[in-house]
C-alpha positions as CSV (number, residue, x, y, z in Angstrom):
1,X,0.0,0.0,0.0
2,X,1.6,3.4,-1.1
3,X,-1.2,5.6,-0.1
4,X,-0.4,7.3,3.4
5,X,2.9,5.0,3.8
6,X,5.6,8.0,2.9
7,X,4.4,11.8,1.1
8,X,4.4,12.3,-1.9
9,X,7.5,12.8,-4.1
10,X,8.7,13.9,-7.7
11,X,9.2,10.9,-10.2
12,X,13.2,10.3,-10.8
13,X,13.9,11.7,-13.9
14,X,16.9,9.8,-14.3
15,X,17.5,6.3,-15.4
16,X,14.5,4.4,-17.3
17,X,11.0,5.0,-16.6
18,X,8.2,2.2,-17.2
19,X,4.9,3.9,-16.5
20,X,2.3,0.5,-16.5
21,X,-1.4,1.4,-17.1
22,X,-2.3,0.8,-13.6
23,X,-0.2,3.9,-12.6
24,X,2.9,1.9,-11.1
25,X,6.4,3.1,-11.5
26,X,9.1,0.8,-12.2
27,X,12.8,2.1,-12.5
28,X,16.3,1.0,-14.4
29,X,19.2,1.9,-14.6
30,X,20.9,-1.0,-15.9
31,X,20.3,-3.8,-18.1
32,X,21.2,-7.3,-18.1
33,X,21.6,-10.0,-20.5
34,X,19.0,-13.2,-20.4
35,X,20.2,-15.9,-21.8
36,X,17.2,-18.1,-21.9
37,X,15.3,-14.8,-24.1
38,X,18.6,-14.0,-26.4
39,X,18.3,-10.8,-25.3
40,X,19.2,-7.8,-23.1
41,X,15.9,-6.8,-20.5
42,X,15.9,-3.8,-18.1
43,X,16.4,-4.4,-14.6
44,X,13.5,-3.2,-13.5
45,X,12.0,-2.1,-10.2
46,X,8.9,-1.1,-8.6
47,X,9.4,2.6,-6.7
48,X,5.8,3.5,-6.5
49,X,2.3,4.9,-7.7
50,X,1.5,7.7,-9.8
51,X,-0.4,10.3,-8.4
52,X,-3.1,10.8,-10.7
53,X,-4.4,14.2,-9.9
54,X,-0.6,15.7,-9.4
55,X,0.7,15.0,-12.3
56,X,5.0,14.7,-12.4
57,X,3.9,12.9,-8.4
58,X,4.2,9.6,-7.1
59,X,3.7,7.7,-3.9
60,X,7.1,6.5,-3.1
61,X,7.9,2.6,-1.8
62,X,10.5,2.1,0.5
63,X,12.9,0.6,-2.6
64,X,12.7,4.4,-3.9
65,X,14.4,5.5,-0.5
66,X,16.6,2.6,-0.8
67,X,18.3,3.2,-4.8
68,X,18.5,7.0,-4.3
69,X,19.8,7.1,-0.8
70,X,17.3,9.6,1.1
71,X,16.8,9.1,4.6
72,X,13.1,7.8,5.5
73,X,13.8,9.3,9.5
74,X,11.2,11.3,9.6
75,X,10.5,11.3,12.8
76,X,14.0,13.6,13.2
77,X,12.0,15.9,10.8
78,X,9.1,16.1,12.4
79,X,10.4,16.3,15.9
80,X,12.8,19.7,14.3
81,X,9.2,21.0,13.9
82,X,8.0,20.5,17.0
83,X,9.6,21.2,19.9
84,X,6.9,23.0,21.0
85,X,4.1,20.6,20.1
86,X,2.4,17.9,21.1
87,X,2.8,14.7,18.9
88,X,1.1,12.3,21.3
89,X,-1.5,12.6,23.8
90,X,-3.1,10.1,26.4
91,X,-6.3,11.1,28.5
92,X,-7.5,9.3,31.3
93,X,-10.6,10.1,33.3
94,X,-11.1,13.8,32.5
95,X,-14.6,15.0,32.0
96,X,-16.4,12.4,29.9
97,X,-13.4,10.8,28.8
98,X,-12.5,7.6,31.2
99,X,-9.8,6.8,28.5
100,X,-8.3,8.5,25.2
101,X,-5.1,8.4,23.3
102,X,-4.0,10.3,20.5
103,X,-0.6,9.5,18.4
104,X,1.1,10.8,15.6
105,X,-0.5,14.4,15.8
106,X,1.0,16.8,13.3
107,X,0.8,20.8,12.7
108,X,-2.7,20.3,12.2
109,X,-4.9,18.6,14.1
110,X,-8.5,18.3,12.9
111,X,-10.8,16.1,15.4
112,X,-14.1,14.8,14.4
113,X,-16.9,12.6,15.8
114,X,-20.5,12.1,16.8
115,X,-22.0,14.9,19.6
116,X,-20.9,14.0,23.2
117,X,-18.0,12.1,22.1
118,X,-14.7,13.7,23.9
119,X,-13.6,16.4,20.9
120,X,-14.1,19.6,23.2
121,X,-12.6,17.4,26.2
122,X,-9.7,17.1,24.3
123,X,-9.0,20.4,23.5
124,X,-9.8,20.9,27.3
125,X,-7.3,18.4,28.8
126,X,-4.4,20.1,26.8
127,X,-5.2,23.5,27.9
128,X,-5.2,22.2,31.3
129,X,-2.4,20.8,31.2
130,X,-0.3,23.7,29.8
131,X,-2.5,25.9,31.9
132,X,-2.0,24.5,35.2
133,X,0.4,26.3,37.1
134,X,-2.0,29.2,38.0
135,X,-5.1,28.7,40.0
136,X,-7.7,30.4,38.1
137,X,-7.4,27.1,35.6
138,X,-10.4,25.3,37.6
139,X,-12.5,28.6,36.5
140,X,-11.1,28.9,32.9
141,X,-12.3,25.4,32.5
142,X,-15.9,25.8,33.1
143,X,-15.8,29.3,31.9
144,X,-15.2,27.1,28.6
145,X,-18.9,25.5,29.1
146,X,-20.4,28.9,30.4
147,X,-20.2,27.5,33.9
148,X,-20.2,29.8,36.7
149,X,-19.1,28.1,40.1
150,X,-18.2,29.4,43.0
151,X,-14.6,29.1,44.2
152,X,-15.6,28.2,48.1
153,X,-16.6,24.3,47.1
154,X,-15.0,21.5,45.5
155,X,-17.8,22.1,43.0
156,X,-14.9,24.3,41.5
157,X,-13.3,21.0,40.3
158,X,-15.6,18.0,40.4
159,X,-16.7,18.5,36.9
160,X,-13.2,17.8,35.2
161,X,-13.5,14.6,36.5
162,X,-14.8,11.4,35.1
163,X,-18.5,11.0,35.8
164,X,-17.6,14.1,38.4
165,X,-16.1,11.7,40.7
166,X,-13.0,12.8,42.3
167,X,-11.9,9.0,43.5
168,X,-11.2,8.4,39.3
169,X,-7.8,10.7,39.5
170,X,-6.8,12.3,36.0
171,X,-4.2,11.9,34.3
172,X,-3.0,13.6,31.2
173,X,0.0,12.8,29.2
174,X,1.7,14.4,26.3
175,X,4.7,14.1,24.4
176,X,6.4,17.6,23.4
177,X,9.8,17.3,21.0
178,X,11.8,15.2,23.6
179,X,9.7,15.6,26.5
180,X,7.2,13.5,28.2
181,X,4.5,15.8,30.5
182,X,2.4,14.6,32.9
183,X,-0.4,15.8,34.6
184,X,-2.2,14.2,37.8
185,X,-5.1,15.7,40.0
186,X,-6.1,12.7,42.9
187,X,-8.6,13.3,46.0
188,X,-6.6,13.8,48.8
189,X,-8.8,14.2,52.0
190,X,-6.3,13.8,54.5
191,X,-4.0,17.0,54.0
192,X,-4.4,19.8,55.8
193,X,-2.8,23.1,54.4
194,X,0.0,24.8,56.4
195,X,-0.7,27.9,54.9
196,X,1.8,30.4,55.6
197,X,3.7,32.9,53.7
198,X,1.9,35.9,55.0
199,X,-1.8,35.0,54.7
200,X,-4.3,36.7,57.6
201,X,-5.1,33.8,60.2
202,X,-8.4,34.6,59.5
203,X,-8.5,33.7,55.9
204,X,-5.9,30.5,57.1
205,X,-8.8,29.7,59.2
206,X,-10.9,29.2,56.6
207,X,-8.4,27.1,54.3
208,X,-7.8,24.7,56.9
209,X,-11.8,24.1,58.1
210,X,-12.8,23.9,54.5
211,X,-10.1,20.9,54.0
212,X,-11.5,19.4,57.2
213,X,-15.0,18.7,56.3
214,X,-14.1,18.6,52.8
215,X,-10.9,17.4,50.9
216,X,-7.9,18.9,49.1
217,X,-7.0,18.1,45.2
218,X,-3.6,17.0,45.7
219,X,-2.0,17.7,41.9
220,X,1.8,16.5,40.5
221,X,3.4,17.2,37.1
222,X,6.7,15.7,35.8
223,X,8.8,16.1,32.6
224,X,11.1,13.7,31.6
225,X,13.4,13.2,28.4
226,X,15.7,16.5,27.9
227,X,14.9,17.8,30.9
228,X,13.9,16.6,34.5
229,X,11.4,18.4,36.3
230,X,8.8,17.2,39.2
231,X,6.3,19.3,40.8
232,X,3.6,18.4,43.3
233,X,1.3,20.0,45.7
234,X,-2.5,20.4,47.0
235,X,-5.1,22.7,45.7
236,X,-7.5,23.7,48.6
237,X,-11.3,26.5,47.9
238,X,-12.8,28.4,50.8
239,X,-15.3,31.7,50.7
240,X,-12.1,33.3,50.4
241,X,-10.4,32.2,47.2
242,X,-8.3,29.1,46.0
243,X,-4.7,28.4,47.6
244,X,-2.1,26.5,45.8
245,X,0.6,25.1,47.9
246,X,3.9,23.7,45.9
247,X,5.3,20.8,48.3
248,X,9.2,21.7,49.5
249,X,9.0,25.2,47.8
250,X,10.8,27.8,49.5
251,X,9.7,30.8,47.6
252,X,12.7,30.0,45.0
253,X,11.3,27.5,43.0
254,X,11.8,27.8,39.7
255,X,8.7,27.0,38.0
256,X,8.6,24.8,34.4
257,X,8.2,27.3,31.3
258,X,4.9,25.3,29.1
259,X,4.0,25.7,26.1
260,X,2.0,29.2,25.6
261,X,-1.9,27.9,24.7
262,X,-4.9,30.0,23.6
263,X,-8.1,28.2,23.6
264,X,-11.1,29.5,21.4
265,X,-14.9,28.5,21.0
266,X,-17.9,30.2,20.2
267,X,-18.4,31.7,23.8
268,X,-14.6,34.0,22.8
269,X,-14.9,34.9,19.7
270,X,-16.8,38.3,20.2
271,X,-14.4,39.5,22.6
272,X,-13.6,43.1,22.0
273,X,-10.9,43.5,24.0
274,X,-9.1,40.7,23.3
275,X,-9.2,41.4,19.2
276,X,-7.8,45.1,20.1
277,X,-5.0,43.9,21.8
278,X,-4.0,41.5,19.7
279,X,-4.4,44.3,16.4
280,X,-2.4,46.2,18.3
281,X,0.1,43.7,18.8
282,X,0.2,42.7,15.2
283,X,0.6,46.7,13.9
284,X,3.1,47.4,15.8
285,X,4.9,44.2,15.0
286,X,4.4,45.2,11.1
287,X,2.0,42.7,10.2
288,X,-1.0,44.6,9.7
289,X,-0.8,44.4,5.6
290,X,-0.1,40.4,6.5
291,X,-4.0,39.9,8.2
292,X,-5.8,42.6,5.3
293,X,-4.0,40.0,2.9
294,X,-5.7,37.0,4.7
295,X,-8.4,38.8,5.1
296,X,-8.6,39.9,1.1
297,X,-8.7,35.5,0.2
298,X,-12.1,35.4,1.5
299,X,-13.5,38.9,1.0
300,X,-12.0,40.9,-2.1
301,X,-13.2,44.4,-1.0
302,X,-11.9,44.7,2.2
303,X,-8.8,47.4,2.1
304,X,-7.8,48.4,5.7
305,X,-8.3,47.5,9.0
306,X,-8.2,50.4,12.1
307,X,-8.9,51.1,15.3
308,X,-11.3,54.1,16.0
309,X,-12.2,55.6,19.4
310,X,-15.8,56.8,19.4
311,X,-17.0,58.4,22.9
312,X,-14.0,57.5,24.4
313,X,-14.4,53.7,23.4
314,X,-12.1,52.1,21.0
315,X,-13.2,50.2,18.2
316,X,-11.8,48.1,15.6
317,X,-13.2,49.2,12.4
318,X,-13.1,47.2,8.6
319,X,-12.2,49.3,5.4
320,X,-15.1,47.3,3.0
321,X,-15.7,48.9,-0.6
322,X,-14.8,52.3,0.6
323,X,-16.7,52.3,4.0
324,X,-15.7,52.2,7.5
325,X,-17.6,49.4,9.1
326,X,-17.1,48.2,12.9
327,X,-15.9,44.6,12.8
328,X,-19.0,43.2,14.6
329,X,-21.2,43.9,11.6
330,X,-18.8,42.3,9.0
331,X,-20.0,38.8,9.1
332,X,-19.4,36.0,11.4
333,X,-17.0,34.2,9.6
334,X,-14.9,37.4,8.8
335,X,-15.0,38.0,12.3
336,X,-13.9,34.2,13.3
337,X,-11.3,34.7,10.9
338,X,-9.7,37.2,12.0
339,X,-9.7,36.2,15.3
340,X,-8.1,32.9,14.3
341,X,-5.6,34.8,12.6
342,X,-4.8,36.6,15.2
343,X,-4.7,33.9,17.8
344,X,-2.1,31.9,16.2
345,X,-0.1,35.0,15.8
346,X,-0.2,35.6,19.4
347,X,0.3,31.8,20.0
348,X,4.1,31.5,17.8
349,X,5.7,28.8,18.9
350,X,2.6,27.6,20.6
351,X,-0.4,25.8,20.6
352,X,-3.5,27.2,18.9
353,X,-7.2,25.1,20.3
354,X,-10.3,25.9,18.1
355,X,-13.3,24.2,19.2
356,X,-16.1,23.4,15.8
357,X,-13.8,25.6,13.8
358,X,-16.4,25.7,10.7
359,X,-18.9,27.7,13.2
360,X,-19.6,31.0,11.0
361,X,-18.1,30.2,7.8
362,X,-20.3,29.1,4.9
363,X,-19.3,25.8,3.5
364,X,-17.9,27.3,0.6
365,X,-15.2,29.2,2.7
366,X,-14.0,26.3,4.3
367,X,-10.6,25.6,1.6
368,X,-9.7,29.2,2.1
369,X,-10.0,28.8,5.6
370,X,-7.7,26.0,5.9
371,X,-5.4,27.5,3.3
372,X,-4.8,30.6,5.6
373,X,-4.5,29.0,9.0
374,X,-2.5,26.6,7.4
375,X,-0.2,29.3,6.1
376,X,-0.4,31.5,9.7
377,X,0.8,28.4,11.2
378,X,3.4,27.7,9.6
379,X,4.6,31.3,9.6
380,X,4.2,31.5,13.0
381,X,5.2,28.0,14.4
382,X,2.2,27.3,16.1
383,X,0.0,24.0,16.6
384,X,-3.7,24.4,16.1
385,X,-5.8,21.4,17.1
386,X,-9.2,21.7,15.9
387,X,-13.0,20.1,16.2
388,X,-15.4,19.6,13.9
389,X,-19.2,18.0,13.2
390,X,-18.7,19.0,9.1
391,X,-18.0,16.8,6.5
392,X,-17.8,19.5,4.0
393,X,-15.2,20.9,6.5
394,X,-13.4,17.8,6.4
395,X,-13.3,18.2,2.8
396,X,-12.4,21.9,2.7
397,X,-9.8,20.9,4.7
398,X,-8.1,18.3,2.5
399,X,-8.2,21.4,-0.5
400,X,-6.7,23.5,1.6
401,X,-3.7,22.3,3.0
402,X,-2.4,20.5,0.0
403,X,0.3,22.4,-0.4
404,X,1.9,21.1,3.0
405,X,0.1,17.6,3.4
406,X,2.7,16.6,5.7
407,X,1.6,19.3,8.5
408,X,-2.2,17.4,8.7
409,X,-3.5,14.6,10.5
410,X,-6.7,14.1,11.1
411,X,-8.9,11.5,13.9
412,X,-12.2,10.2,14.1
413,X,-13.2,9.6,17.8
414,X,-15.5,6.9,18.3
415,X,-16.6,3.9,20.5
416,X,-15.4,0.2,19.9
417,X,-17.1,-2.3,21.9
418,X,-17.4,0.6,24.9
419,X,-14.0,2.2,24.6
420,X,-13.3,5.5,23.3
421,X,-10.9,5.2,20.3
422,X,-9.0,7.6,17.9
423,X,-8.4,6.7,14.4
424,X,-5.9,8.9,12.5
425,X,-5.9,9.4,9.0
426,X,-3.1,11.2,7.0
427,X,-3.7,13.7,4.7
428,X,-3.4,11.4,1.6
429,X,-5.7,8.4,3.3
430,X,-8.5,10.7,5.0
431,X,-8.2,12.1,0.7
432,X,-8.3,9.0,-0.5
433,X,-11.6,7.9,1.9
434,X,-13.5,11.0,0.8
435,X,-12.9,10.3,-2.8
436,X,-14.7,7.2,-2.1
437,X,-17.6,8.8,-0.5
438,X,-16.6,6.9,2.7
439,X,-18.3,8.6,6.3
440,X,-14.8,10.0,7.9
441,X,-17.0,12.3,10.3
């Protein structure tokens, strides 16, 4: 099987080619008397499959790496790429995934699936993960669902956990260049916080009596491969707030640098504030011209983009056939667009989660849409995993980053005989299934 084995390369031109109808590639560069024939035949040898629909394209077998010396490592490649992303990922027991693992992820990462599935919770664990180390990251995750819970109950963090039962601990693995991270949040109802460092004895108090008739989340996180890093500790609500505690930390810890991760669904998108700071960012940077260009793929009459102050409130305003229009009113998907755009731009070197990325775009945006953030990411050096329920998303997706078919990969999660399962498809299988009007959502 060529398709999917190794991407696609250009056919030798030299030596002998033998084309067969079928599309197979056979190579010489020699020939060789046969004695029994009288005659002189090629030495020939199968190298691959043409590629009907590129022409002067083949799918390479491994005797094509083997007669022109390439090296097949790709793994050294990809891992150059990504020494900021995540290639593998393992999930246990987080939200309403008891079990998940994801291999082989590339630059990007499109997940699909039926409702209720795990997608969002996937996007979710990483984010947690790389988003640990402050305390607000128990609210950020249910400000993801629209949840608002008060921080003086281990309401705060029952919902991450599997069936919202703190006795199934989490874990969440991922493998970053070199590195292996993990994450671990277990029940721990027999720690009592010391609390010191300056806090009131009042507010102490209140730490320590909540932990009594309650329970603390003791968490620990570990790297391991180019580096070796351990940290551990308890997690502890009141009325008065949430207190980490880092076990042995004397004030001088240093802490573990993540990887920077912006997470966007349809609850951020409209967010003023963060779409001005992030314009601001990019002008100053010099890459306004960059996003109008972006911007230009899906609608032709845009010219300029600025930021207007109107009663003392600034504004981001669109240049669109010679009129000023504030960004809000320029469509959904131009909005989403740009705030995509933007994102990954303020994610370089990072990681980039979009959760139902089609949301706002018409169907027939969807290649453009993949063309660009595949473009922005690769500028940018920046992961973005994305969800989707769309199969003509899927599809725009295939159009759009064939340019770079080696940054996609792209899972189906589902359920085999009551376990939750990820199968990948690369860019040239997931084409190849859609060409046969196979169901890949």
């Amino acid at each position: 099987m060529y398709v999917g084995q190794y991407e696609p390369v250009k056919i030798p031109e030299s030596g002998k080619l033998h084309i067969q109808k079928n599309g197979y590639v056979y190579w010489s560069n020699a020939s060789k008397w046969d004695n029994e024939k009288k005659q002189s035949i090629d030495n020939r040898v199968s190298i691959g499959k043409m590629i009907p629909e590129q022409p002067g394209m083949m799918y390479p077998n491994k005797k094509y790496f083997d007669i022109f010396g390439i090296n097949t490592n790709s793994e050294e490649k990809k891992d150059e790429k990504m020494n900021n992303m995540l290639s593998n990922l393992l999930i246990e027991n987080f939200r309403g995934i008891q079990e998940l693992s994801i291999n082989d992820m590339r630059r990007l990462v499109l997940l699909s699936g039926n409702n209720n599935v795990g997608k969002s919770s996937v996007l979710e664990a990483v984010f947690f993960m790389m988003d640990h180390l402050s305390p607000e990251s128990f609210n950020r995750m249910n400000g993801f669902r629209g949840l608002s819970i008060p921080t003086d109950g281990v309401s705060l963090w029952e919902p991450l956990f599997y069936q919202m039962n703190p006795d199934n601990a989490i874990r969440i693995q991922a493998k970053r260049g070199e590195d292996t991270l993990t994450l671990s949040y277990v029940k721990d109802d027999s720690y009592i916080p010391a609390v010191n460092g300056g806090i009131p004895k009042n507010v102490a108090g209140s730490f320590q009596s909540f932990a009594k008739r309650n329970y603390t989340l003791r968490f620990d996180f570990k790297a391991e491969g180019s580096v070796d890093y351990t940290e551990s500790g308890h997690y502890t609500t009141s009325e008065n707030g949430i207190l980490r505690e880092i076990a042995d930390d004397d004030g001088d810890k240093q802490l573990m640098q993540l990887t920077y991760t912006s997470f966007i669904n349809n609850n951020f998108v409209r967010t003023d504030r963060a779409i001005l700071d992030r314009m601001g960012k990019a002008e100053i940077n010099g890459e306004k011209e960059k996003i109008i260009g972006f911007l230009q793929r899906i609608d032709p009459s845009i010219s300029d983009i600025v930021t207007l102050s109107i009663n003392g409130t600034p504004q981001l305003y669109i240049n669109t056939n010679k009129k000023l229009l504030p960004v809000q009113f320029s469509g959904d998907g131009i909005n989403k667009l740009l705030y995509i755009v933007l994102s990954i731009m303020d994610a370089k070197n990072g990681i980039l989660l979009v959760d139902e990325i089609d949301t706002g775009f018409h169907y027939s945006m969807f290649e453009d849409l993949w063309k660009i953030v595949s473009d922005v990411s690769r500028d940018y050096d920046c992961q973005v995993i994305a969800t989707t329920h769309s199969y003509e998303n899927i599809v725009g997706a295939t159009k759009g980053v064939k340019d770079n078919p080696e940054d996609f990969s792209f899972y189906r999660l589902g359920y085999e005989k009551g376990e939750l399962k990820s199968y990948r498809s690369s860019y040239d299988l997931l084409k190849s299934a859609l060409r046969s009007d196979m169901e890949v959502r």
